[in-house]
C-alpha positions as CSV (number, residue, x, y, z in Angstrom):
1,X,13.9,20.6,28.1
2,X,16.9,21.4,26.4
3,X,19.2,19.1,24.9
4,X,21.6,18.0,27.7
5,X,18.7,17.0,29.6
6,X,17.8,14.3,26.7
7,X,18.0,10.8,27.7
8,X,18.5,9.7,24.0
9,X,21.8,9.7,22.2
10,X,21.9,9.7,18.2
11,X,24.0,7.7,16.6
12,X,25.0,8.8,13.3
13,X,25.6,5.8,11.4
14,X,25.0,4.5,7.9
15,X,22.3,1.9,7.9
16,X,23.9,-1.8,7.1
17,X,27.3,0.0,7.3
18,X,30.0,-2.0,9.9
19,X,29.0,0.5,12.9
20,X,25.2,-0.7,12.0
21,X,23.8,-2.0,15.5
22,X,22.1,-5.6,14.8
23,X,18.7,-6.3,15.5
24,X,19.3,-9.2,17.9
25,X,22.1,-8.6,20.0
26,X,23.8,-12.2,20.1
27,X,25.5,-12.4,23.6
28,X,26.3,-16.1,22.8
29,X,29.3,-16.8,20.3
30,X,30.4,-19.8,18.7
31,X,34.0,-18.8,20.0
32,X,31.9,-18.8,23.9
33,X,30.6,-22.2,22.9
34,X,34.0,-23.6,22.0
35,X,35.5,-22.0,25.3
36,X,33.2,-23.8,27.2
37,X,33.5,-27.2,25.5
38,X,37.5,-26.7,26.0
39,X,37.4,-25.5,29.1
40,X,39.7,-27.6,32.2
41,X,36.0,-27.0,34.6
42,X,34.9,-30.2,35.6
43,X,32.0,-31.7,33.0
44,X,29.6,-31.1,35.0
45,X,30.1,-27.8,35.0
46,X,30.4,-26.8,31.4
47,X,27.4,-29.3,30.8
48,X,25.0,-27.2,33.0
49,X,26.5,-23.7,31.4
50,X,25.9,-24.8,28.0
51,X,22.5,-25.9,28.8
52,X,22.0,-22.5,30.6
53,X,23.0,-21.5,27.0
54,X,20.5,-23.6,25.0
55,X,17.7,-22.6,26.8
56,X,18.5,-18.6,26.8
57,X,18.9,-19.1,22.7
58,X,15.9,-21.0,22.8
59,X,13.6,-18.5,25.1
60,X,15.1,-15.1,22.4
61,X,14.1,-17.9,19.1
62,X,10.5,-16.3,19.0
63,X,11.5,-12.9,18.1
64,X,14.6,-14.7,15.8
65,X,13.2,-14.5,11.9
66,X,16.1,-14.9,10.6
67,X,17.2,-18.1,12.5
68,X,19.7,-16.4,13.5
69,X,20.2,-18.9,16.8
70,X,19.8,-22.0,14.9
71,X,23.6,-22.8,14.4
72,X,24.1,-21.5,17.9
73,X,21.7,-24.2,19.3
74,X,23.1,-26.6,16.8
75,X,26.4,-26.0,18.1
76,X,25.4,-26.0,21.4
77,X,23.7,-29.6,21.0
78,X,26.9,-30.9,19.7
79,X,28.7,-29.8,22.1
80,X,26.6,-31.2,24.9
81,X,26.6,-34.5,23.0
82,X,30.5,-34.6,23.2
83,X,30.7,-33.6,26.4
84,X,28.0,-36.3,27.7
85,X,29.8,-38.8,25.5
86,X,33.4,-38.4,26.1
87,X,34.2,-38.7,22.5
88,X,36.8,-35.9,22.0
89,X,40.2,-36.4,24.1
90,X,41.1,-33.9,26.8
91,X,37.2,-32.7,27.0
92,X,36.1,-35.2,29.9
């Protein structure tokens, strides 16, 4: 096999330097959280896709040690509370 057959690609990179991959990919943001809770899609709507969120945050929390998620899901629990309340103008 010779190396243009190699599945693998290197990645030169200092470890812990800015082009240092993470060791959980977070695919949820605060900034996708905050989208969502602003969003003009009926309540309903953003209620059920930041459940959706929750529950994914909560299903990759076993192989989080460094609670990573935690102020993800905290986030996300607020936001569902506001929503499901109606206390912040323009988010019902």
């Amino acid at each position: 096999m010779n190396n243009n057959d190699n599945p693998i690609d290197p990645i030169d990179v200092q470890v812990g330097g800015d082009a240092d991959p993470g060791g959980i990919a977070q695919t949820i943001t605060s900034e996708d959280i905050q989208a969502l809770l602003l969003s003009p899609d009926p309540v309903d709507t953003r209620l059920e896709a930041l459940k959706q969120m929750r529950a994914e945050l909560e299903a990759r929390a076993a192989a989080d040690r460094g609670e990573e998620f935690a102020p993800l899901i905290a986030e996300i629990d607020d936001a569902i509370t506001q929503l499901s309340a109606g206390d912040a103008e323009g988010l019902a």
